[in-house]
C-alpha positions in Angstrom: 0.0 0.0 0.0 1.3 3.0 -1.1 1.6 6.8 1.2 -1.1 9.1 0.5 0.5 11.7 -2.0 1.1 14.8 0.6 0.6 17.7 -1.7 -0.8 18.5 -4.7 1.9 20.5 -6.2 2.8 17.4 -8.3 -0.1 16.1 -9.5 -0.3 12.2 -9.1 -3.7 10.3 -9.9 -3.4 7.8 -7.0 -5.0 10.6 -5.2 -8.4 9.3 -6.5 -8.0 6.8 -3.6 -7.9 9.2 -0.9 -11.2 11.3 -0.3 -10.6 12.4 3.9 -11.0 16.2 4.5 -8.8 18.4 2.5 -7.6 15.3 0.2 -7.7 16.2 -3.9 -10.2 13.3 -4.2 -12.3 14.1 -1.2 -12.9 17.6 -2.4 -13.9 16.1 -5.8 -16.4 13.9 -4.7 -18.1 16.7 -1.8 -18.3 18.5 -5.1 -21.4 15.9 -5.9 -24.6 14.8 -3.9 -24.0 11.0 -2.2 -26.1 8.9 -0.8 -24.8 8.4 3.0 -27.8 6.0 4.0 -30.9 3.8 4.0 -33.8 5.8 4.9 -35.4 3.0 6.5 -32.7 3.1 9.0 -33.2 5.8 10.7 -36.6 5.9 12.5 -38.8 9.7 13.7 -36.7 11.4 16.9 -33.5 8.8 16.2 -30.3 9.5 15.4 -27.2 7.8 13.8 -23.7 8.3 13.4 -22.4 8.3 10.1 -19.1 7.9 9.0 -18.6 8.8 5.2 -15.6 10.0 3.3 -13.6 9.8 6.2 -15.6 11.9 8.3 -18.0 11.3 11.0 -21.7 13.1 10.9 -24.9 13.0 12.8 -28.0 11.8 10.5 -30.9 12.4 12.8 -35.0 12.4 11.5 -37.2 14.7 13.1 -39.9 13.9 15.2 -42.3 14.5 11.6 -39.5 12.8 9.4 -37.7 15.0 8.0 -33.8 14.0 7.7 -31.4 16.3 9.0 -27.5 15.8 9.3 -25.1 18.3 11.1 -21.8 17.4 12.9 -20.8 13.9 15.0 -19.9 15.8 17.8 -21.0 18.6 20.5 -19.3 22.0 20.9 -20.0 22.5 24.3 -17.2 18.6 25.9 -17.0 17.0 21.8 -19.2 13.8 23.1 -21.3 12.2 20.2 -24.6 13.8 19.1 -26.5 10.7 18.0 -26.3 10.0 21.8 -28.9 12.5 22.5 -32.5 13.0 21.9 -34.4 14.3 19.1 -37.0 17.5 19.9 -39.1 18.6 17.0 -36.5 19.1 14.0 -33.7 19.9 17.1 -31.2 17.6 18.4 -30.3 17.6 22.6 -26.3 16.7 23.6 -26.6 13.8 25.9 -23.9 15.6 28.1 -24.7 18.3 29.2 -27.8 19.5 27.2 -27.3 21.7 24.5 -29.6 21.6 21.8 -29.2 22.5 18.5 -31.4 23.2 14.8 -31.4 21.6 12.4 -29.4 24.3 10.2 -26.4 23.6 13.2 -27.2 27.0 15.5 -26.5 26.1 19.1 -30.6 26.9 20.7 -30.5 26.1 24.2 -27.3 26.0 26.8 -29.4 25.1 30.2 -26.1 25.0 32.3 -24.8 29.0 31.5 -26.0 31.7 33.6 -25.4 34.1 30.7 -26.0 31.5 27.7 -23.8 32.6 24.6 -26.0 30.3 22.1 -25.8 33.4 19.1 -21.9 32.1 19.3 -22.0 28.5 18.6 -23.0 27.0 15.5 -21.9 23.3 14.2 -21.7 22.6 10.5 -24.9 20.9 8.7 -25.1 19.7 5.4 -28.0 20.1 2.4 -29.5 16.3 2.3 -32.6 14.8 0.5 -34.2 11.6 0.7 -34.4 9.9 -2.6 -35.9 6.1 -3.6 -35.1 5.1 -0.1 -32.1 6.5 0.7 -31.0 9.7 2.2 -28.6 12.0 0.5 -26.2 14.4 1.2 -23.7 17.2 -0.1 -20.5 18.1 1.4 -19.2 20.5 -0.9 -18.6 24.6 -0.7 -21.5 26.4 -1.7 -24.7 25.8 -3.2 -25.2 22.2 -4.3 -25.7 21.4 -7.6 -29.0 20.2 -9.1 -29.9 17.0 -7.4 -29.8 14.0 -9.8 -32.8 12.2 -10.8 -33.1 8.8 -12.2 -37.0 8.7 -13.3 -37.3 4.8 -14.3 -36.6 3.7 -10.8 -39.4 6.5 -10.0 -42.3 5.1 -12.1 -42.1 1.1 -11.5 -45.9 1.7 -10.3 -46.5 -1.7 -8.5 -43.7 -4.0 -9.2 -43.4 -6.2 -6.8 -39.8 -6.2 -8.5 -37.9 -3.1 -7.1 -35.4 -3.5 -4.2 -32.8 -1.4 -2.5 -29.6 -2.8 -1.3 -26.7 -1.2 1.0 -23.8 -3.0 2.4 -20.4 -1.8 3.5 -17.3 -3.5 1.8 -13.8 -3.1 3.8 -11.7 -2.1 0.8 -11.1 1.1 -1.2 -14.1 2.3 -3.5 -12.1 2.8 -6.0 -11.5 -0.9 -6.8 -14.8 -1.6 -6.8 -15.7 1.4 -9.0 -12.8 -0.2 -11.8 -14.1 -3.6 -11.3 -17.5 -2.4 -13.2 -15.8 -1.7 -16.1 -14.2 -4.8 -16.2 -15.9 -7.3 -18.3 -13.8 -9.8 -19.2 -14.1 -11.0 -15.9 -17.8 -11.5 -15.5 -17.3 -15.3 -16.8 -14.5 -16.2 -14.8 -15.5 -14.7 -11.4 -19.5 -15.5 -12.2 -19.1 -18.4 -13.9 -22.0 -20.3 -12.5 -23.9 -17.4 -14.8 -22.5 -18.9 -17.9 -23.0 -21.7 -20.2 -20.5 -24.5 -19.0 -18.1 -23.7 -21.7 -14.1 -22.7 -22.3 -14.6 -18.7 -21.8 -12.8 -17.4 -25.5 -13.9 -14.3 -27.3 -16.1 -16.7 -29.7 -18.0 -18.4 -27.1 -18.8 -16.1 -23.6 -16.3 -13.2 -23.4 -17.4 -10.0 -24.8 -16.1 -7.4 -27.3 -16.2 -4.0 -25.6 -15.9 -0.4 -26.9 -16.7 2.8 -25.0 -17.1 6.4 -25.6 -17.0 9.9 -23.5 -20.4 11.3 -23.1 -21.8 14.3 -21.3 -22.6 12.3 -18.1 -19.2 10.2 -18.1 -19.0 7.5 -20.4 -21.0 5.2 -22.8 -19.9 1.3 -23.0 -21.1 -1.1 -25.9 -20.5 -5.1 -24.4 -20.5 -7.2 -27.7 -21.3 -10.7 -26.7 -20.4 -13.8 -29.2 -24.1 -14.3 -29.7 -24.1 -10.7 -31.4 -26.1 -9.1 -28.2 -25.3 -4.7 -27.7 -25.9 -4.1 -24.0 -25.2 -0.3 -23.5 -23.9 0.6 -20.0 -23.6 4.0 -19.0 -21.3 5.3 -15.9 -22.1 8.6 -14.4 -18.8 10.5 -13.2 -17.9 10.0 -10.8 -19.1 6.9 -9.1 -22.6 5.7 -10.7 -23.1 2.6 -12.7 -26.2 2.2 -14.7 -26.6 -1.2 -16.5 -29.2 -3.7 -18.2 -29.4 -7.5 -16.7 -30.5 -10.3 -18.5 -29.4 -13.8 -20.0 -28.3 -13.9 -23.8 -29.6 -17.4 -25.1 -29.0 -17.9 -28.7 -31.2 -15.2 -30.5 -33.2 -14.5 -27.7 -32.6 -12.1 -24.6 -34.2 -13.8 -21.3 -35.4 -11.5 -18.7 -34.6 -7.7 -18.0 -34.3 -5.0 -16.0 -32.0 -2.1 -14.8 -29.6 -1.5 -12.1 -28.0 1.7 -10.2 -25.2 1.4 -8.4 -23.5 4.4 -6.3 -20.3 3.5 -4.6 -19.2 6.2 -1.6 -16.3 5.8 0.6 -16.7 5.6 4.4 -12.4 5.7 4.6 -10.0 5.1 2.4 -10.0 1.5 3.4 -13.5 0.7 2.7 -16.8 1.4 1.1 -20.3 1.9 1.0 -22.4 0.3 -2.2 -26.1 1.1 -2.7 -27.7 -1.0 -5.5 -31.6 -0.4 -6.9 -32.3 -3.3 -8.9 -35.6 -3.6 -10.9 -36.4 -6.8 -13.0 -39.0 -8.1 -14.6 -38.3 -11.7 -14.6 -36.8 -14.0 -12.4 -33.4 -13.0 -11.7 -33.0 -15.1 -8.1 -29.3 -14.7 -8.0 -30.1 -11.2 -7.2 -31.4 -10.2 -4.1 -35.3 -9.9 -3.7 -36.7 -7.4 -1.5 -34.5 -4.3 0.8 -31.2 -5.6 1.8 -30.5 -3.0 4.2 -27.2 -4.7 6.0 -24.5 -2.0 6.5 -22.2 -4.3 8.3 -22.4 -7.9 5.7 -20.2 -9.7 8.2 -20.9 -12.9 7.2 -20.2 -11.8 4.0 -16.8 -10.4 4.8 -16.2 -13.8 6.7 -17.0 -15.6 3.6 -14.6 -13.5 1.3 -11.5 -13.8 3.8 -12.4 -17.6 4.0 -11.5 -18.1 0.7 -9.1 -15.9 0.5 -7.4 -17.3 3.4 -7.5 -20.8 1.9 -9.9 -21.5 4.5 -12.7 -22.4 1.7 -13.3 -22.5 -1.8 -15.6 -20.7 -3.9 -16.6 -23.9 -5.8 -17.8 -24.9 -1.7 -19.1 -22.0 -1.4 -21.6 -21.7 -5.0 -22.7 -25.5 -3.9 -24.1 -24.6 -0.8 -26.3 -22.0 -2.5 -24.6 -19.4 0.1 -27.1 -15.4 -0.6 -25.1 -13.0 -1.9 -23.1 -14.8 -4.2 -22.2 -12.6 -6.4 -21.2 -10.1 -3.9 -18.7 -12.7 -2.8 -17.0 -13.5 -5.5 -16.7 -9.7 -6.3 -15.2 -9.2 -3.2 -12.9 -12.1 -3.3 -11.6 -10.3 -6.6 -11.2 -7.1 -5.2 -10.4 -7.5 -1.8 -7.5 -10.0 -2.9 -6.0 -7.2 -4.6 -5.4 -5.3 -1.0 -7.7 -2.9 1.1 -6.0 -0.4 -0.8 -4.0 -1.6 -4.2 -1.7 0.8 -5.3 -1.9 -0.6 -9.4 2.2 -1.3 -9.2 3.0 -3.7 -11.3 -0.2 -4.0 -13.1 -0.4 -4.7 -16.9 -3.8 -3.6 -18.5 -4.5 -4.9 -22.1 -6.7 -4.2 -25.0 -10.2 -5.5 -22.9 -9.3 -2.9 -20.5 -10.3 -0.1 -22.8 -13.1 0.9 -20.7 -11.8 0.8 -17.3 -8.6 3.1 -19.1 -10.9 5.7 -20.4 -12.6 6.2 -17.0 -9.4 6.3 -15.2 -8.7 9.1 -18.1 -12.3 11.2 -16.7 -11.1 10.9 -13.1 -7.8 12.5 -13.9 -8.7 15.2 -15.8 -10.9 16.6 -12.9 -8.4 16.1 -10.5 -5.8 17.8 -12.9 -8.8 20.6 -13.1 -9.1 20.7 -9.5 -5.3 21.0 -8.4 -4.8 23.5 -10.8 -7.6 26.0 -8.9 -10.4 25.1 -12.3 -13.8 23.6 -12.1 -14.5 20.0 -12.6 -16.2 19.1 -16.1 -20.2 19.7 -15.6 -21.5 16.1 -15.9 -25.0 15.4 -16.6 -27.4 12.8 -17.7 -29.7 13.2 -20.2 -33.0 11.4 -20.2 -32.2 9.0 -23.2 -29.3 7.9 -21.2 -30.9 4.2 -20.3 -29.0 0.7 -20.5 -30.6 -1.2 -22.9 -29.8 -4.2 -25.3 -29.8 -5.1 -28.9 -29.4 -8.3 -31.4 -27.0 -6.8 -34.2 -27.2 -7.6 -37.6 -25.1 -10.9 -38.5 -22.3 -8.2 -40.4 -22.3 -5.7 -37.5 -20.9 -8.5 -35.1 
């Protein structure tokens, strides 16, 4: 594992994987809203500490439910805020009392004899609650438009629409380069696949990709001449199609989101919607709303320890299988892989180009000039296609 770069007079990439206060990459991602939470977590006049980007928050919901989120600690003796008790859309300090709105402005100091309330104020944050999960923006001045991903608002009474939000205890950015990876779909999820030799004329696709205005555009050519378009929103968002190609036909369908945020450098939240409209059972069905996935974890290191196989594990039907074998893959790289002595090839093309986006922000940003504005648009939606025999 590598030092964090200490300045950023010389401009290194690397500092992607480093997002705690003041960090290059932390400043770049606060520039964007990120979801910090399940909504269904956090209950009327409860709080919760939060710990994201390598900071730690309060995420409190009023006695009416409105979310609110303002610093971890008090400003009176710096004890933990989630420890106290929610009033209306105020929060009280355990400690000693002091109670504070929900914009951070110290209210009530029951102790003082001359309280001096007009001189405290803790930080809060803008947040919004959004298909079941409550977001946030850390950056300097007003946020930018909140982003809005309309399918996932108008699956009117599917029984087929689930969230699902785990912590992983490596760096995000592995897992954010492992969605552009394709090549190892077949290999890593190979109980997915026909029971074939994976080769570029039988299971492993052809990929090309493209910049577009909300990040980039990626065209996975499989052998049985199937398009599936994938988009991936800068900086962190995945947006794909699932289904099974089978010969000319394309079985199932249906979308997922995926937003990967940091809680440290040394691991990661991952919030997945997932909407299908056919039976996809090695995805999960229904809210999977397990921060902590330590079985999960326990599984991964298992394996990776020799402890267990993965074969072992796909035989006794274990949940969250393909979770695990992403995290086997990623996690076996390091908590935090510094890419030393890696050798990327032609299939890579993808996971290259958005390593390309990444650094040309952070160039942006080091050098004192705003980030690229990224945007969707609303034809931006994974979908696939059977090419013509000649366009294969």
């Amino acid at each position: 594992m590598d030092a964090q770069p200490k300045s950023n007079a010389e401009f290194d990439p690397r500092m992607a994987f480093y997002t705690g206060p003041g960090t290059l990459g932390g400043r770049y991602l606060r520039s964007f809203w990120q979801p910090i939470y399940a909504g269904k977590l956090v209950k009327p006049g409860r709080a919760r500490p939060v710990r994201v980007l390598g900071e730690e928050f309060t995420l409190y919901r009023g006695e009416e439910g409105q979310p609110h989120l303002v610093d971890h600690r008090c400003a009176h003796r710096g004890t933990q805020l989630s420890a106290g008790t929610v009033e209306g859309d105020a929060i009280r300090c355990f400690y000693h009392g002091w109670k504070y709105g929900a914009d951070g402005q110290c209210l009530e100091q029951p102790g003082e004899l001359k309280p001096f309330c007009d001189k405290i104020r803790i930080r809060s944050f803008p947040v919004k609650e959004y298909l079941g999960v409550v977001f946030a923006y850390f950056g300097e001045g007003e946020p930018p438009p909140f982003p809005r991903y309309e399918r996932f608002e108008r699956w009117d009474g599917t029984p087929n629409l689930s969230l699902m939000a785990e912590i992983a205890p490596y760096n995000f950015f592995q897992r954010i380069e492992n969605s552009h990876d394709f090549v190892h779909l077949p290999f890593v999820h190979k109980q997915a696949f026909p029971p074939v030799k994976p080769t570029l004329d039988t299971i492993i696709p052809r990929v090309t990709t493209r910049e577009c205005s909300w990040g980039m555009e990626t065209h996975r050519v499989d052998p049985n001449g199937f398009d599936l378009v994938a988009y991936f929103g800068m900086p962190n968002i995945n947006y794909i199609s699932i289904g099974k190609g089978a010969g000319k036909e394309w079985e199932g369908g249906g979308e997922l989101l995926f937003i990967r945020v940091p809680v440290d450098d040394h691991s990661h939240m991952q919030f997945m919607w997932n909407w299908t409209d056919g039976d996809h059972s090695e995805l999960p069905q229904g809210d999977q709303l397990d921060l902590v996935n330590k079985t999960r974890n326990e599984i991964a290191m298992a394996i990776l320890n020799g402890d267990t196989t993965m074969d072992a594990v796909i035989a006794a039907g274990t949940p969250g299988l393909f979770d695990i074998e992403d995290d086997v893959a990623q996690l076996g790289q390091g908590v935090l892989w510094n890419r030393e002595g890696e050798h990327l090839g032609s299939s890579d093309v993808s996971l290259a180009l958005m390593r390309r986006l990444w650094t040309r922000d952070l160039r942006a940003l080091s050098e004192g000039r705003p980030r690229h504005d990224w945007h969707r648009t609303s034809d931006m939606i994974p979908n696939v296609a059977a090419l013509p025999r000649d366009a294969r």
